[in-house]
C-alpha positions as CSV (number, residue, x, y, z in Angstrom):
1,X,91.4,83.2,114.3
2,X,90.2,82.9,110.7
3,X,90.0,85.5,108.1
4,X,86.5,87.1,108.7
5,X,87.3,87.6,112.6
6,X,90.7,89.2,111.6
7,X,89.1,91.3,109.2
8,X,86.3,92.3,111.4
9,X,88.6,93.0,114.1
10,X,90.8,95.3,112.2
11,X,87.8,97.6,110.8
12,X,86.8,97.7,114.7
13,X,90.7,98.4,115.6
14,X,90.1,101.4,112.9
15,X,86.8,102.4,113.8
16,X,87.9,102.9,117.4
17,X,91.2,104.6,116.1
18,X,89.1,107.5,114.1
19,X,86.1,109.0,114.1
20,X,85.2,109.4,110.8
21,X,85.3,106.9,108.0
22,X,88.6,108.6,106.1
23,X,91.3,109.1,108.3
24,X,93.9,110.9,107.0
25,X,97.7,110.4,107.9
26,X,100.9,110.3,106.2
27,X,99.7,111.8,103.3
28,X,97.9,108.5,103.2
29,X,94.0,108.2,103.4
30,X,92.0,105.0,105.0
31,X,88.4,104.7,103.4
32,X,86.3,102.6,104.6
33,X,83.0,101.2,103.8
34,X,81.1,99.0,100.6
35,X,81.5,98.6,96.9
36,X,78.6,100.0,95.2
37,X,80.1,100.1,91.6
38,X,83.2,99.1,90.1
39,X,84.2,100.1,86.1
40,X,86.7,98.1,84.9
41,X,87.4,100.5,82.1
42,X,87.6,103.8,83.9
43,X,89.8,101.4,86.8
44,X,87.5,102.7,89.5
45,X,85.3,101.6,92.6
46,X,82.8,103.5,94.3
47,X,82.6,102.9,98.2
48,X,80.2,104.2,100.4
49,X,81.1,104.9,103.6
50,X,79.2,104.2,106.9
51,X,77.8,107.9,106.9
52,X,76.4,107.3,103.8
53,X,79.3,109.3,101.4
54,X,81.0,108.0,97.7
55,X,84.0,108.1,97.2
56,X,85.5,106.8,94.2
57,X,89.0,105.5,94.1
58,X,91.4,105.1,90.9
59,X,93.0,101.8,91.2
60,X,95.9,101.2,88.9
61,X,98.6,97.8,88.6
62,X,100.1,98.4,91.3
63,X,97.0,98.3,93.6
64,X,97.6,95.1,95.9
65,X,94.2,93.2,96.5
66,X,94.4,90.9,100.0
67,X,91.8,88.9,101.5
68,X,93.1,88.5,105.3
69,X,96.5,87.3,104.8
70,X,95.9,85.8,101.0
71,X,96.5,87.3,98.2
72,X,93.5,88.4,95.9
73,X,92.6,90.2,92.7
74,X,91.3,93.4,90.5
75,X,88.1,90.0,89.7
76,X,87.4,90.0,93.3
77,X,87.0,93.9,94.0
78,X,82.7,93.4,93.2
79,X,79.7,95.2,93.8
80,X,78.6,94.6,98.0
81,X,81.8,93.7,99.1
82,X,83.3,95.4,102.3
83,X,86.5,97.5,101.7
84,X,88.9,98.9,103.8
85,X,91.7,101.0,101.2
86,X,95.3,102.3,101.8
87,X,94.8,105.6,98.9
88,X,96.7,108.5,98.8
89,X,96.3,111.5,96.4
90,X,97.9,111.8,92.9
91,X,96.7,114.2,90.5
92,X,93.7,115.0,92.6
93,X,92.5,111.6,92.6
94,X,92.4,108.7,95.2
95,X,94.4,106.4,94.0
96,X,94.7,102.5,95.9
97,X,98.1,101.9,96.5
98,X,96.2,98.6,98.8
99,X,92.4,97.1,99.1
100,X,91.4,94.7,101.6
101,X,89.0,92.7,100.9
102,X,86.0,91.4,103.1
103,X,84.2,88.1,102.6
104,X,82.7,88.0,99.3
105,X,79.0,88.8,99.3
106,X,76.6,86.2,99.3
């Protein structure tokens, strides 16, 4: 199965799992949805979610970036790109502890 189908597979797998688009377990939150805006400087991205909510997530150097079962980077995390994000809270932010990637957008 290549990367896209294992990807797309997964979201569906969470999709089916939750009923929202931020599941919350573990102290641990899943968000799910597309990039709309990333600022290198502040090190955050803004996803919205499939109902249409942002939420912005700190990302810090410990964030791990994977695209299906390769490893990817802080360059790839880009406007458009589908996200599904392993956060949990510190100081009352979001902060990535993992992003997976989708395929880049065209």
């Amino acid at each position: 199965m290549n990367r896209t189908l294992r990807f797309l597979a997964l979201c569906a797998a969470l999709a089916l799992a939750c009923s929202g688009a931020a599941l919350a377990h573990g102290g641990h939150d899943h968000v799910m949805g597309t990039v709309k805006a990333v600022d290198a400087k502040a090190r955050t991205a803004d996803v919205e979610t499939r109902d249409g909510k942002h939420v912005t997530v700190a990302l810090d150097d410990r964030t791990k970036y994977l695209r299906g079962d390769a490893a990817a980077t802080a360059a790839d995390l880009v406007a458009g790109v589908r996200v599904m994000i392993d956060a949990h809270m510190v100081e009352g932010k979001q902060l990535a502890k993992e992003i997976r990637l989708g395929p880049a957008p065209k």
